[in-house]
ChimeraX commands (.cxc) that place a marker at each C-alpha (Angstrom):
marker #1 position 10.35,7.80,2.70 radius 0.5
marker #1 position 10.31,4.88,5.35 radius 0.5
marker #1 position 9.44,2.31,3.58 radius 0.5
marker #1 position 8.43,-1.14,5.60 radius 0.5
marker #1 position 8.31,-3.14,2.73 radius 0.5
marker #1 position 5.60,-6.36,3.51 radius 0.5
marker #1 position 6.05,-10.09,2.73 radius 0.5
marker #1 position 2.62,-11.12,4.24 radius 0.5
marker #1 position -0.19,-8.47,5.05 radius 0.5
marker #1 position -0.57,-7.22,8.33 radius 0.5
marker #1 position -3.58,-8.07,11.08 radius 0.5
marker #1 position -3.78,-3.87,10.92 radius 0.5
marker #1 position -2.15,-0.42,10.12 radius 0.5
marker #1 position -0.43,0.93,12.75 radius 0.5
marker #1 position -1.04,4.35,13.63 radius 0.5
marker #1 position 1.00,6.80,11.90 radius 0.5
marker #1 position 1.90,4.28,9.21 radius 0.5
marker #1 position -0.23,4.31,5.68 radius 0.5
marker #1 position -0.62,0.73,3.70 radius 0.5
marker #1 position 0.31,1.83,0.39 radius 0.5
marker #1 position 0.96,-0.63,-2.74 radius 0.5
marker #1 position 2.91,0.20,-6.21 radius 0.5
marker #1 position 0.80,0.51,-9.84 radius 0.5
marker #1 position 0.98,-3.03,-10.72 radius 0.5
marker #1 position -2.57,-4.47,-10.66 radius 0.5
marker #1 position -3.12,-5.56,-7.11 radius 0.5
marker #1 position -3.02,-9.00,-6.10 radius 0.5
marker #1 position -3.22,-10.88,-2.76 radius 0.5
marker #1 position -0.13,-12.33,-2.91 radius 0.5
marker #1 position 2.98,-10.10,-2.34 radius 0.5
marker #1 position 5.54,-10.50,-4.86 radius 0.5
marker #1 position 3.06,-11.80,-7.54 radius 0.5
marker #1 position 3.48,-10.49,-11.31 radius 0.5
marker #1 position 5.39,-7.63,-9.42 radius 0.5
marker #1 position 2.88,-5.98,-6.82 radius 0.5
marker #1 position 4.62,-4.97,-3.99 radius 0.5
marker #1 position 3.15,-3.05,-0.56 radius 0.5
marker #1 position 4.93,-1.57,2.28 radius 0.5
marker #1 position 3.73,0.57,5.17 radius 0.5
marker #1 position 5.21,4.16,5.07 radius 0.5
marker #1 position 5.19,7.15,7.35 radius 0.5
marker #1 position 1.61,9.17,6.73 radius 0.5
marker #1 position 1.25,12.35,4.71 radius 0.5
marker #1 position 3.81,11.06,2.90 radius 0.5
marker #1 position 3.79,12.80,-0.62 radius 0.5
marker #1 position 2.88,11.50,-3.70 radius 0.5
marker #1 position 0.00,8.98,-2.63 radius 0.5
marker #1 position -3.23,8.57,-3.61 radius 0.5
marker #1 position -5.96,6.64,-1.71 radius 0.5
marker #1 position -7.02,3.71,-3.49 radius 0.5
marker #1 position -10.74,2.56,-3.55 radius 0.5
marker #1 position -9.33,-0.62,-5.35 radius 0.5
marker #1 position -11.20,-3.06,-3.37 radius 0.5
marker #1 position -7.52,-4.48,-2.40 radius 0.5
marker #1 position -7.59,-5.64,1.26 radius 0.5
marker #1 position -11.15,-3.99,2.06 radius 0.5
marker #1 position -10.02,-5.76,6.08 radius 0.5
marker #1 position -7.71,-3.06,6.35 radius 0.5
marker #1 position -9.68,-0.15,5.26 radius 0.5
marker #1 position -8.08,2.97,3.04 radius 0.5
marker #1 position -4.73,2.42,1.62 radius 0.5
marker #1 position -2.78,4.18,-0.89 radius 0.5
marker #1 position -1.09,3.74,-4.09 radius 0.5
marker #1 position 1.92,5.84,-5.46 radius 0.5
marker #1 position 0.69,8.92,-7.69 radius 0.5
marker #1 position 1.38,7.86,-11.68 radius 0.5
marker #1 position 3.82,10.80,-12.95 radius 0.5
marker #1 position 1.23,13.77,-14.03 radius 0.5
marker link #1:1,2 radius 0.2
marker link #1:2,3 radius 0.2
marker link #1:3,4 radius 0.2
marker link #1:4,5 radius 0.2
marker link #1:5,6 radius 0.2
marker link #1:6,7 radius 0.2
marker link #1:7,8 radius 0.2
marker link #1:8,9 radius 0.2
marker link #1:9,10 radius 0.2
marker link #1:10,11 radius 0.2
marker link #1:11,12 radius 0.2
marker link #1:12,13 radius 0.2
marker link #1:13,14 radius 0.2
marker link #1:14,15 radius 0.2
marker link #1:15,16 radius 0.2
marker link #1:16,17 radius 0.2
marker link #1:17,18 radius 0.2
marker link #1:18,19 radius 0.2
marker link #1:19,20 radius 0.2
marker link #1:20,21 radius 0.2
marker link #1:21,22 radius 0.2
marker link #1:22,23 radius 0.2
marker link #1:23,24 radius 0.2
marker link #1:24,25 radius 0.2
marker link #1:25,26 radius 0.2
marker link #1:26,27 radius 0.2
marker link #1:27,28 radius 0.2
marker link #1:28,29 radius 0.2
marker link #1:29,30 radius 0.2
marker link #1:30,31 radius 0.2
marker link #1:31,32 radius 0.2
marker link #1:32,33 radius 0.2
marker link #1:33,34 radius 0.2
marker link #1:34,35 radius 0.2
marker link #1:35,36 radius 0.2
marker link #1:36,37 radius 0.2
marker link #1:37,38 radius 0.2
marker link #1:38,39 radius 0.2
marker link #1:39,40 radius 0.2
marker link #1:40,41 radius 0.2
marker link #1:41,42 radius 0.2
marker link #1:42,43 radius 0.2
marker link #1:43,44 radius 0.2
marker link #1:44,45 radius 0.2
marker link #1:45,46 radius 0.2
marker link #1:46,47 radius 0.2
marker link #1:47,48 radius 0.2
marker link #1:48,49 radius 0.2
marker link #1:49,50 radius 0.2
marker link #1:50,51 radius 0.2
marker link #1:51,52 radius 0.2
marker link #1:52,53 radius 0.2
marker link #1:53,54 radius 0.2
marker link #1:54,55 radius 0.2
marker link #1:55,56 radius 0.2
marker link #1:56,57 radius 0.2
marker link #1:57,58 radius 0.2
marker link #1:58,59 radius 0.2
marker link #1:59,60 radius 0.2
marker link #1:60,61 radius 0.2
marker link #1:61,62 radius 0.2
marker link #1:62,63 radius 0.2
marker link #1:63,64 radius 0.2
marker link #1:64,65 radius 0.2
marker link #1:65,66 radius 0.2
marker link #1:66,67 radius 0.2
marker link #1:67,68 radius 0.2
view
């Protein structure tokens, strides 16, 4: 993993990067009650897209898989 961990949210996703977030209940500030985002590489493993409604200006983004 490559993890660019984010302090503000990005204009957009650079290409070859996914936006993925951790499974604390999203919020729109980073840092909040524990949410955290980073870009990583894409195809990374154990992601999941997330139709969240989290950042709909940035399209898809991903969330790590919960443990099965």
């Amino acid at each position: 993993m490559t993890a660019e961990y984010l302090t503000v949210l990005p204009r957009s996703i650079p290409e070859g990067k996914w936006l993925v977030h951790n499974t604390v209940r999203p919020t729109r500030r980073l840092g909040s009650r524990g949410f955290r985002a980073w870009l990583d590489e894409a195809g990374t493993d154990q992601r999941e897209q997330r139709p969240c409604g989290w950042a709909p200006e940035l399209g898809l983004h991903y969330r790590v898989s919960r443990p099965g």
